[in-house]
ZATI-423287 format. One record per residue (C-alpha): residue number from 1; residue in one letter; x, y, z. Coordinates in steps of 0.2 Angstrom, whole numbers, plus 5000, padded with zeros to 4 digits. Example, Ala and Ser with C-alpha at 12.3 -4.5 7.8 and 13.67 -1.06 7.14 Angstrom:
<nodes>
> 1, A, 5062, 4978, 5039
> 2, S, 5068, 4995, 5036
</nodes>
This chain:
<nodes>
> 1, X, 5186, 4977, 5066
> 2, X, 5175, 4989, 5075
> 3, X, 5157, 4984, 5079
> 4, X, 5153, 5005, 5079
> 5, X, 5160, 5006, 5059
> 6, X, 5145, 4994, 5056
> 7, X, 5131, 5005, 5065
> 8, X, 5140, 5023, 5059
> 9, X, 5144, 5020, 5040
> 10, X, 5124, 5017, 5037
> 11, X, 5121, 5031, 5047
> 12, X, 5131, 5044, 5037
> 13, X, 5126, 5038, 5020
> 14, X, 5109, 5042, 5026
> 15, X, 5110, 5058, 5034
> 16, X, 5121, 5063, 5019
> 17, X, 5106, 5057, 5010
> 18, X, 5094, 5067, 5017
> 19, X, 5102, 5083, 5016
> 20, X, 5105, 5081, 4999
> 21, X, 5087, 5077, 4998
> 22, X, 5085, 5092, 5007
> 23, X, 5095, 5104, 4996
> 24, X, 5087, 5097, 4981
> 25, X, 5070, 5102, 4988
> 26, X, 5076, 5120, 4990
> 27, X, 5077, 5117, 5011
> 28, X, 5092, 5121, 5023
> 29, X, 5102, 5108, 5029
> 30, X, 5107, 5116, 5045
> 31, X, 5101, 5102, 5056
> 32, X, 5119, 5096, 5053
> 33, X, 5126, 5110, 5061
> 34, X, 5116, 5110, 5077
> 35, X, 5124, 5110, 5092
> 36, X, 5113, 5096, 5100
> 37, X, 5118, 5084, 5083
> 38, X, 5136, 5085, 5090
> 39, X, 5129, 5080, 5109
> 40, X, 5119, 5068, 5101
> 41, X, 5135, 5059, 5092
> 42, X, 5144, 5063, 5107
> 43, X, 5133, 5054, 5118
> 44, X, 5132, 5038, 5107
> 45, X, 5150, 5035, 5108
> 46, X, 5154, 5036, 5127
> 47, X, 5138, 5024, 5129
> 48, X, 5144, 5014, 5116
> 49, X, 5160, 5015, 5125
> 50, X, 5154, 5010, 5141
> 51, X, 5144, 4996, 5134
> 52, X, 5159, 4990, 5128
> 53, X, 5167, 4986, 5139
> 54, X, 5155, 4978, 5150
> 55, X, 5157, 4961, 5154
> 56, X, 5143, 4957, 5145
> 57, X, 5140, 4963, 5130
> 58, X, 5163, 4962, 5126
> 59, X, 5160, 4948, 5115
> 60, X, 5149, 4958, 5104
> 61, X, 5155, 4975, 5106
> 62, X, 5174, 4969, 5107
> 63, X, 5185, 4967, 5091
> 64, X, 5188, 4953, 5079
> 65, X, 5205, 4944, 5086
</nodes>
């Protein structure tokens, strides 16, 4: 029922893609870690959280009633 779940899950599965990729070449994976990923994620949710409830955008941001 959350819009976000849609953006997020394809997300992970390929950034956990990736890093395995990674590993599998021999390479770190410590771009996971960063600090400025965290910011980055954090970031995304409060705009995704503001847009959300905007008058505007609700019917595509809101939840499936």
């Amino acid at each position: 029922m959350n819009p976000l779940i849609v953006a997020a899950i394809p997300t992970a599965l390929g950034l956990c893609g990736y890093a395995l990729w990674r590993a599998i070449q021999g390479q770190g994976t410590d771009y996971l870690a960063r600090a400025s990923t965290f910011w980055i994620v954090v970031a995304g949710l409060a705009v995704f959280a503001v847009l959300r409830n905007t008058a505007v955008l609700l019917p595509y941001l809101a939840p499936l009633t």
